[in-house]
N, C-alpha and C positions, 0 to 999 in steps of 0.2 A: 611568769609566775615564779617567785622566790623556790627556792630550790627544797625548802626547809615544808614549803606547804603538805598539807596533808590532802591529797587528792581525794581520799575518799570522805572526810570531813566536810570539806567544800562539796563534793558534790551531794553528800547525805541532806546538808544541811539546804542548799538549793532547791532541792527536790520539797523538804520538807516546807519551805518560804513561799514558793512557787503554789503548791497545794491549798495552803493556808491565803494566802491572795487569793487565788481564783475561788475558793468559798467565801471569802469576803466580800467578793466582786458582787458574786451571785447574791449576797445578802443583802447589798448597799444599791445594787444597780437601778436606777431607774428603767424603764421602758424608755423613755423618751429622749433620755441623756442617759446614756451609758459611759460615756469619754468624760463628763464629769466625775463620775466614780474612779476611774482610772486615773484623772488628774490628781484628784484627791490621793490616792492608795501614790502614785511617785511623787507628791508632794511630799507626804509623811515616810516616805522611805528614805529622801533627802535630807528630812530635821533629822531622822533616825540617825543616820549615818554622821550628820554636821554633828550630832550631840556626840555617839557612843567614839567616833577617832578622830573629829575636827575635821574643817572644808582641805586640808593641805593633803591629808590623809586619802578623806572620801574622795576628790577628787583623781589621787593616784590608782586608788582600787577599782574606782568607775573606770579609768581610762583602763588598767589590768584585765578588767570583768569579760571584755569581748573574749578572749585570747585563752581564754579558759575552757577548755572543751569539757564537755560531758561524754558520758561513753554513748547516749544517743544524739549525737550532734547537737547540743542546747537545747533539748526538744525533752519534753520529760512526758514519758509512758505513760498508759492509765497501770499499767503493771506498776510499774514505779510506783504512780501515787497510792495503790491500793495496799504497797509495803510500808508504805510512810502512815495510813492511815490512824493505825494506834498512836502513835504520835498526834495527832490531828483531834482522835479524839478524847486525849488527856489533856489537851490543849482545851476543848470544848466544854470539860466536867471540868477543869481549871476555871472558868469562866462563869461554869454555873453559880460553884461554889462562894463565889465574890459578893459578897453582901452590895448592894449597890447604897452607894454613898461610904462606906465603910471607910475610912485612912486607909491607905495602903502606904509600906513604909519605901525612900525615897532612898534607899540604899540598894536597890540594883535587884534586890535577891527577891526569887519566888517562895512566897509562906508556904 
């Protein structure tokens, strides 16, 4: 890990990605194919990634990613996640608020 990283950043942010996945899981999962859903959620974590620092990039920070400890061994708490939760759930009224079909503008930032 570059010397300049922000440990607690990476791991707030972690915690918080981590959190927001496994409610996705839970919302998208089938009974029957759950590993569908899951393919699906690293599939779009991989465009994420190829899109926001390119394959030259993502591919350094995936290879980086193991080597990155969290202060609970890459294992994230339900403590943990019940601190992240306001996060989680402005995230949610973020969402509600979204007119469906609406434009939404294609410059990165949240309205």
């Amino acid at each position: 890990m570059p010397m300049s990283a922000d440990v607690d950043t990476i791991e707030r942010t972690s915690i918080v990605a981590y959190t927001l996945l496994k409610e996705l899981h839970e919302v998208l999962a089938l009974p029957k194919a759950p590993d569908d859903v899951t393919l699906g959620i690293l599939m779009g974590l991989s465009m994420f990634l190829d899109d926001k620092v390119g394959p030259m990039r993502a591919k350094r920070l995936m290879s980086e990613a193991p080597t990155i400890v969290l202060k609970t061994d890459a294992h994230v708490t339900t403590e943990q996640m019940q601190r992240i939760m306001p996060v989680v759930r402005a995230f949610g009224d973020h969402l509600k608020e979204m007119k469906a079909g609406a434009e939404r503008p294609v410059d990165g930032k949240v309205a």
